[in-house]
VODOMAR-11359 format. One record per atom (N, C-alpha, C): x, y negated, z negated; atom name; residue in one letter. Coordinates in nm, 2 decimals, padded with zeros to 4 digits. Each point is the difference from the previous one (the first is absolute). Example, Ala and Ser with C-alpha at 12.3 -4.5 7.8 and 13.67 -1.06 7.14 Angstrom:
01.32_00.57_-00.78_N_A;
-00.09_-00.12_00.00_CA_A;
00.09_-00.12_00.00_C_A;
-00.04_-00.11_00.07_N_S;
00.09_-00.11_00.00_CA_S;
-00.08_-00.11_-00.08_C_S;
% end
This chain:
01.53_-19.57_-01.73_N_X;
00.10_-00.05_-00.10_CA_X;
00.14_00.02_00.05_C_X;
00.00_00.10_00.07_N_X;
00.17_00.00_00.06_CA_X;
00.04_-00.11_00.09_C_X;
-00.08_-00.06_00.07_N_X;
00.04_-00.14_00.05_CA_X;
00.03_-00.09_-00.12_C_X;
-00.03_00.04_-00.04_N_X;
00.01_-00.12_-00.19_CA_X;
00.14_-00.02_00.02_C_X;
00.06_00.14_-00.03_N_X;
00.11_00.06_-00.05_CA_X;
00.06_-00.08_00.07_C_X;
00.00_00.08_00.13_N_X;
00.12_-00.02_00.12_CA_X;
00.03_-00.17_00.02_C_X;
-00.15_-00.09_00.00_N_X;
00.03_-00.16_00.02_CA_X;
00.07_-00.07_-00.13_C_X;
-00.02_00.09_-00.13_N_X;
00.13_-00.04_-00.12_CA_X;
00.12_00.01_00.01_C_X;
00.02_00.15_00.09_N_X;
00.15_00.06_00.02_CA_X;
00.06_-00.13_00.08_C_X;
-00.08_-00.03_00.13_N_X;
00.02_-00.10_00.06_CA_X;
00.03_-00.14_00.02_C_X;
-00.08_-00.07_-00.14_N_X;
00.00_-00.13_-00.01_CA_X;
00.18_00.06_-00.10_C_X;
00.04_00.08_-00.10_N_X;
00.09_00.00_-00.08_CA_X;
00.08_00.02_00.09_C_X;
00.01_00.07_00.11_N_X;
00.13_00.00_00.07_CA_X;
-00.02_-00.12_00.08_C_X;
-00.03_-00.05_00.02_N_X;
-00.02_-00.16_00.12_CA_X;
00.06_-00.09_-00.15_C_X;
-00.03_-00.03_-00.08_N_X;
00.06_-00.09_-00.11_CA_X;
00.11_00.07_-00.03_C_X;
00.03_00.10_-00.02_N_X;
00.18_00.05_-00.01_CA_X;
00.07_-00.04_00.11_C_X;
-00.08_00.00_00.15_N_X;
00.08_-00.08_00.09_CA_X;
00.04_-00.13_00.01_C_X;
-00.10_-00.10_-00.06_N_X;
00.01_-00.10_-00.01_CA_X;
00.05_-00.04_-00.14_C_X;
00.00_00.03_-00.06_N_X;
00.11_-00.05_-00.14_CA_X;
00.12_00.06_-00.01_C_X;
00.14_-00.09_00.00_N_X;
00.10_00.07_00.04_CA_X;
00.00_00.12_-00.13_C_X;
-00.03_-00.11_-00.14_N_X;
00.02_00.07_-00.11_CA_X;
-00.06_00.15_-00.03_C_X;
00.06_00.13_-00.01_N_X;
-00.14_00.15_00.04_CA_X;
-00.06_-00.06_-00.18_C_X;
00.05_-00.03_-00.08_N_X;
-00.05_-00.03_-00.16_CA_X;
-00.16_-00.13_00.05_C_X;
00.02_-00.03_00.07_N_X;
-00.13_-00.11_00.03_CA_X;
-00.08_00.11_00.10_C_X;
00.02_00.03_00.12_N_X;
-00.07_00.11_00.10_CA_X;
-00.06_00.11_-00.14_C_X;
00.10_00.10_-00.06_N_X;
-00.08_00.05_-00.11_CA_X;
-00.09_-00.04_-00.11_C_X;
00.00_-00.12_-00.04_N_X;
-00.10_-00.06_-00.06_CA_X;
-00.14_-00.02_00.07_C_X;
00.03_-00.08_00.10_N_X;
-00.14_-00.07_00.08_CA_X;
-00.05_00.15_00.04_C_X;
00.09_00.13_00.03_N_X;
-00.08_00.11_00.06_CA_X;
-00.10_00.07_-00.12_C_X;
00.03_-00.02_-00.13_N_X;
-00.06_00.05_-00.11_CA_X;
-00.08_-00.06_-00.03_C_X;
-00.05_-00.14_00.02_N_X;
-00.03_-00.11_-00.03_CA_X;
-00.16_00.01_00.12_C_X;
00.07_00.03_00.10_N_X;
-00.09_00.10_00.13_CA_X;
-00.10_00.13_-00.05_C_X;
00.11_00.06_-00.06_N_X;
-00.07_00.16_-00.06_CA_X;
-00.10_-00.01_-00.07_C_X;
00.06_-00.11_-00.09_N_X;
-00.09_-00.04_-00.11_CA_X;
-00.17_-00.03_00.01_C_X;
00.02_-00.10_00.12_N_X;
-00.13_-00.08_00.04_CA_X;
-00.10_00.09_00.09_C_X;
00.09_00.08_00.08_N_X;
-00.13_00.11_00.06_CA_X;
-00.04_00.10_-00.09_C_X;
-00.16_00.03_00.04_N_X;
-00.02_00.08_-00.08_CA_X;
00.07_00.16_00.01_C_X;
-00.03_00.06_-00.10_N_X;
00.09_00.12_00.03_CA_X;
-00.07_00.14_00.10_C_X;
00.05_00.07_00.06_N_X;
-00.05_00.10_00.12_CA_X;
-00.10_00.10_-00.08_C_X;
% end
């Protein structure tokens, strides 16, 4: 389950990189958290 984790921390920091806006990268990362299951 900690690969879970770490590939959410992941994809949310890769979409913070890629959206200039951090208000859009913080959404889609929650949006991330949301959809995996939890650890």
């Amino acid at each position: 389950m900690r690969t879970i984790q770490l590939a959410g921390g992941g994809a949310a920091d890769a979409f913070r990189g890629v959206f200039p806006a951090e208000e859009a990268g913080a959404l889609i990362g929650a949006l991330v958290e949301r959809l995996l299951p939890p650890a």
